[in-house]
C-alpha distance (Angstrom), angle and dihedral (degrees) to the residues before:
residue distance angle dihedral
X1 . . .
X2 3.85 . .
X3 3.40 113.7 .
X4 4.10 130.4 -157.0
X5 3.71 127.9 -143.0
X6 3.68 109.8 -153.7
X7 4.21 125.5 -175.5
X8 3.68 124.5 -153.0
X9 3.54 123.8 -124.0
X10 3.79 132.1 -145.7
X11 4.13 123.0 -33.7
X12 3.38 90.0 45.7
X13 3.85 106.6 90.7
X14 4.24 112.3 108.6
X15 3.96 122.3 -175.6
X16 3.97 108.7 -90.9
X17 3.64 87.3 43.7
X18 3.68 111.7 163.9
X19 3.59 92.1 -6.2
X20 3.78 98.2 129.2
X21 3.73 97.2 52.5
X22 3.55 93.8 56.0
X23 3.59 96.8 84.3
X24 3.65 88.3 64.9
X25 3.83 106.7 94.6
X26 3.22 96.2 -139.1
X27 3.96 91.8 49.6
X28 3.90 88.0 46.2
X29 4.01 92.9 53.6
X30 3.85 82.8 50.7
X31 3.43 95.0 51.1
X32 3.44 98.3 48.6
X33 4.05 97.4 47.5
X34 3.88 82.1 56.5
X35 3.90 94.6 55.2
X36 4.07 88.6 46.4
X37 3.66 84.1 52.2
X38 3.74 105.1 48.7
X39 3.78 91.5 38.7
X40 3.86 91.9 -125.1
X41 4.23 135.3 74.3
X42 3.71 92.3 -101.3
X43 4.00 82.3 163.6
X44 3.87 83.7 61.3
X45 3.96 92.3 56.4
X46 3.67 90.8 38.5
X47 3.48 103.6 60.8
X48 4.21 97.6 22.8
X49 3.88 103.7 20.7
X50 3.85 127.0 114.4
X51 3.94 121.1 -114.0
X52 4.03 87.0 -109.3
X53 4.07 85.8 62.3
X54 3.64 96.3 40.3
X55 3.75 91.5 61.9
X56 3.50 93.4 53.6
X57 4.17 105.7 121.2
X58 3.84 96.0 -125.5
X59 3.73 91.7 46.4
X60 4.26 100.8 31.9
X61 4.06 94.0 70.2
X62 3.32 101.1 26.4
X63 3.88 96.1 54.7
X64 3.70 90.3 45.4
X65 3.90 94.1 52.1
X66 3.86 93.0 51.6
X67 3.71 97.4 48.4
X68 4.00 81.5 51.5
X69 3.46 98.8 44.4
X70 4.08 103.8 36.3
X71 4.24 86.7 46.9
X72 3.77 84.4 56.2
X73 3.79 90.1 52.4
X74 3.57 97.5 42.4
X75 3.88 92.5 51.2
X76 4.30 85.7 63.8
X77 3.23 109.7 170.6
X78 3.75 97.5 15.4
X79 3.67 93.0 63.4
X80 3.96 94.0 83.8
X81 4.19 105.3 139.2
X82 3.67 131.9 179.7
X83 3.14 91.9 -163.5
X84 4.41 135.9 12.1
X85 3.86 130.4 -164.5
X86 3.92 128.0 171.1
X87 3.68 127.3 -165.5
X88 3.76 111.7 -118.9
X89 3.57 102.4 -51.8
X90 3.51 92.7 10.1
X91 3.91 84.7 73.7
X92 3.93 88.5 72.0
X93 4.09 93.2 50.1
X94 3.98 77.6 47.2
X95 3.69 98.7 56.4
X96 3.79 96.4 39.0
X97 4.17 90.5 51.1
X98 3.72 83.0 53.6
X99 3.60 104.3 54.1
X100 3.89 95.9 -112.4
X101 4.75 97.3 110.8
X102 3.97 107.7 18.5
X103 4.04 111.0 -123.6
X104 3.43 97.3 -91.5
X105 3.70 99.9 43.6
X106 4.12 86.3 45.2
X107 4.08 90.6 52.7
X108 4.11 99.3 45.4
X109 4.13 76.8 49.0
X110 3.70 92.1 59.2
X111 3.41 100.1 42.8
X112 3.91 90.8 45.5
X113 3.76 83.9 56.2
X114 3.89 100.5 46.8
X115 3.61 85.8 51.8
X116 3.87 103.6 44.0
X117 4.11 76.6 50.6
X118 3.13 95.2 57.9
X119 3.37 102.3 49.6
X120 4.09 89.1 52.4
X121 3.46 84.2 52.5
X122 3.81 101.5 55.7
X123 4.25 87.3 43.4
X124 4.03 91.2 71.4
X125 3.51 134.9 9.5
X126 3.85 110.5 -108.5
X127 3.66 153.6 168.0
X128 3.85 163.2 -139.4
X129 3.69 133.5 -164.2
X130 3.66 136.0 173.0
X131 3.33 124.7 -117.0
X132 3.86 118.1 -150.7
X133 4.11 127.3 -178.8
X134 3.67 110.7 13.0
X135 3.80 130.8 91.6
X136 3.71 121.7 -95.7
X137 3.79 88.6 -118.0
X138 3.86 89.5 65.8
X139 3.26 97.4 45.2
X140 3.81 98.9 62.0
X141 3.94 95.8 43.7
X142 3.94 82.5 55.1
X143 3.48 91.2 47.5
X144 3.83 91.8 41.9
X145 3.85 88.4 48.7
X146 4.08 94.2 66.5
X147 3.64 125.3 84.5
X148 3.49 94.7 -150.5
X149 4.17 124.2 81.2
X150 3.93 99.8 -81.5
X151 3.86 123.6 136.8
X152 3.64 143.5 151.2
X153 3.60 112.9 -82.6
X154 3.60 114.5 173.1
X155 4.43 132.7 22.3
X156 3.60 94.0 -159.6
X157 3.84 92.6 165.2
X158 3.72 140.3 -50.0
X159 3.53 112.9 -41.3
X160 3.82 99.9 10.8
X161 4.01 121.5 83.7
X162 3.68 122.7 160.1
X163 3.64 118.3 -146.8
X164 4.04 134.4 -153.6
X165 3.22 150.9 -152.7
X166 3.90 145.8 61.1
X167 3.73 124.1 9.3
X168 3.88 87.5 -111.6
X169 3.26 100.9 42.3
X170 3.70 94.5 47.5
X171 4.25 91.9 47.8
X172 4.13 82.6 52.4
X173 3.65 94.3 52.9
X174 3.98 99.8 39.7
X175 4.24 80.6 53.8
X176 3.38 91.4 45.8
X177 4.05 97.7 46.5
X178 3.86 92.5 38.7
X179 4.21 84.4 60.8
X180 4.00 86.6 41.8
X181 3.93 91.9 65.2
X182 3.85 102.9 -94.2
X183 3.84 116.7 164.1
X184 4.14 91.1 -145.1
X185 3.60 131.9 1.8
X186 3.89 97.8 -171.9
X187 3.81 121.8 176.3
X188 3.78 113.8 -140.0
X189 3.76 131.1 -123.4
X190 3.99 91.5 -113.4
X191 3.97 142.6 148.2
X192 4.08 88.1 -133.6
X193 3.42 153.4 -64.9
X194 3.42 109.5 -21.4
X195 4.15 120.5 177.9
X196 4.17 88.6 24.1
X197 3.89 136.9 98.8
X198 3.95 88.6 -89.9
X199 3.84 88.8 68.3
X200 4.32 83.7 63.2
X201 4.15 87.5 108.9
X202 3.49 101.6 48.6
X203 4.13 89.7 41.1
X204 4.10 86.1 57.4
X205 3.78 86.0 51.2
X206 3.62 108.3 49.8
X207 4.13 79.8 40.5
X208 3.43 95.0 77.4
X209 4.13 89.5 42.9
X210 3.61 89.5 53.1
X211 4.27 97.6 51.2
X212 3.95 81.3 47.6
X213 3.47 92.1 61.7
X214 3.90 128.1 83.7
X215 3.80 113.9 -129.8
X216 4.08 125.7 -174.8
X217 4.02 121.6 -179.2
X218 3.77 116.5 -74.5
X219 3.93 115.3 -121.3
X220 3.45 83.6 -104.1
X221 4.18 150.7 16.1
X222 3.72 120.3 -61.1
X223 3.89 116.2 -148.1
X224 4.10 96.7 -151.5
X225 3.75 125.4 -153.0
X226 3.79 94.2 -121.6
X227 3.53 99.6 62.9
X228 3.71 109.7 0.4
X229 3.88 93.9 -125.5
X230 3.77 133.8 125.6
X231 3.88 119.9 -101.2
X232 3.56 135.9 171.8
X233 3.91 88.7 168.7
X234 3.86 106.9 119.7
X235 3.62 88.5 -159.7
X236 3.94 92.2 51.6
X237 3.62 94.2 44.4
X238 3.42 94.4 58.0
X239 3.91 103.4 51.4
X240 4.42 80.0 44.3
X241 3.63 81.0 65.9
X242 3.59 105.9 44.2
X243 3.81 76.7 49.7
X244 3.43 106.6 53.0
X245 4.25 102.8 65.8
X246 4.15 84.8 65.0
X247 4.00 93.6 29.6
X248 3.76 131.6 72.5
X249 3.86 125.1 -100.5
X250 3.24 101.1 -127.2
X251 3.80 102.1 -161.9
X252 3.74 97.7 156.3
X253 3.68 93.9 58.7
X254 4.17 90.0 44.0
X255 3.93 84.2 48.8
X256 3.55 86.0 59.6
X257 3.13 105.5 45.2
X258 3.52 99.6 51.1
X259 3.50 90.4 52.2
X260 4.32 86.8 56.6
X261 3.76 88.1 50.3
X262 3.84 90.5 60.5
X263 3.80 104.8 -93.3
X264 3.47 111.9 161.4
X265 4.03 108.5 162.5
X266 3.47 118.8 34.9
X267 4.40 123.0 -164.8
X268 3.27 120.5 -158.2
X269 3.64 111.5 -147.7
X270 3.88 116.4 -151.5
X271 3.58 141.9 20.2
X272 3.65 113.0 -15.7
X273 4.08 136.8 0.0
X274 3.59 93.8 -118.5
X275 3.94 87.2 120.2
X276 4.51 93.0 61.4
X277 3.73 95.0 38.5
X278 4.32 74.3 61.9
X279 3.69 94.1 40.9
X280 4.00 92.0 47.3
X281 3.96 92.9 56.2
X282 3.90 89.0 49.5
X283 3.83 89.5 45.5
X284 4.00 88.7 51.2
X285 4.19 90.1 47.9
X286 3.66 96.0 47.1
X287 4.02 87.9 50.8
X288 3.95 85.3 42.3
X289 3.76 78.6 56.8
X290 3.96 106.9 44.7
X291 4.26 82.4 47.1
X292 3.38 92.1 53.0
X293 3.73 92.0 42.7
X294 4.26 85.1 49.1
């Protein structure tokens, strides 16, 4: 048995998050070198703070990626993966609970990127919408079709795709995939386009973070958003990263990938289980597939 640790990335935070590791000591020291870090008790909004605060940009990732990150250290010995993937941000809780970034290097990282985000976001008003129904194929010649900045953003699973990028361009394409036969095209309660071209500024931000940064080999493979592969390359992992805040996370594709390479029990490590509910409809389409194929 194989088994896959997977990290969730941003929308997942809840008040009370992380709240029952902290009486762990070795959670609590964690904790507390994060809120001498950040300047602020993020621990304080974690485990008390309303959803208003939690959404906050400097609190949003950063709370996330400690819940992620300090569960991994608190389950020790149990935490013993052949293989690790994290969704978006969840690939930085990923790398750190795998030896590749140390803790503190892997938080100044997020926070560098929530901010450099941020600051795309506020240069032009943008977008994300979900995409619900229609094959990936469509989506992208939809997508592909529009003049305006609009691209496919995230493969959650089978049948759902969210796409990004400007307000217009994101209107067009939710038209457009509506007429194609999609079930839903929902826009998303979102500061911008994240995962598109409009990202570009905050990508050649967090670059220079990133080369400043020492990386070593995880103790094992990471499946990356950018192109769903397995890596224990330092060197490669690094340029995946600088990648991934202008590239797609391609979960469905690491999803199934991980199940070819013999994963058979996958843990989801932080707030939520979002992330398996996605990796259970890929497992059912690939053995849809290999039925159909029998």
């Amino acid at each position: 048995m194989k088994k896959a640790f997977i990290f969730p990335g941003q929308g997942a935070q809840f008040s009370g998050m992380g709240k029952d590791l902290y009486e762990n000591p070795a959670a609590k020291d964690l904790f507390e070198k994060a809120n001498e870090i950040i300047g602020f008790r993020i621990s304080a909004i974690m485990f008390d703070g309303s959803e208003e605060e939690l959404k906050q940009t400097k609190v949003t990732q950063p709370a996330i990626f400690l819940h992620s990150v300090i569960l991994a250290k608190v389950l020790g010995e149990s935490f013993n993966p052949d293989m690790v993937a994290g969704h978006s941000l969840g690939e930085f809780s990923a790398l750190v609970a795998a030896g590749a970034i140390s803790f503190e290097d892997g938080l100044r990282l997020v926070i560098s990127r929530a901010n450099a985000m941020q600051k795309a976001c506020e240069m032009q008003e943008s977008t994300m919408a979900a995409i619900l129904g229609l094959a990936d194929e469509v989506v992208e010649e939809v997508c592909a079709s529009i003049d305006e900045i609009v691209v496919p953003a995230n493969y959650n699973c089978p049948g759902q795709l969210v796409i990004s990028g400007s307000i217009a361009g994101v209107d067009l394409a939710c038209e457009k995939l509506t007429a194609a036969g999609a079930k839903r095209a929902l826009k998303l309660n979102v500061g911008g386009a994240f995962h598109s071209p409009l990202m570009e500024p905050a990508k050649i931000e967090l670059e220079t973070a990133i080369n400043n940064t020492e990386f070593k080999a995880p103790i094992c493979p990471i499946y990356q958003n950018v192109d769903a592969l397995p890596t224990s390359d330092p060197e490669v992992i690094k340029q995946n990263l600088i990648a991934q805040l202008t590239g797609a996370v391609k979960w469905t594709q690491i999803s199934t990938n991980m199940l070819a390479d013999g994963a058979t029990a996958f843990v989801e490590v932080g707030p939520g289980n979002v992330l398996q509910g996605l990796v259970k409809k890929v497992n059912r389409q690939v053995e849809t597939s290999s039925a159909q194929l029998n």
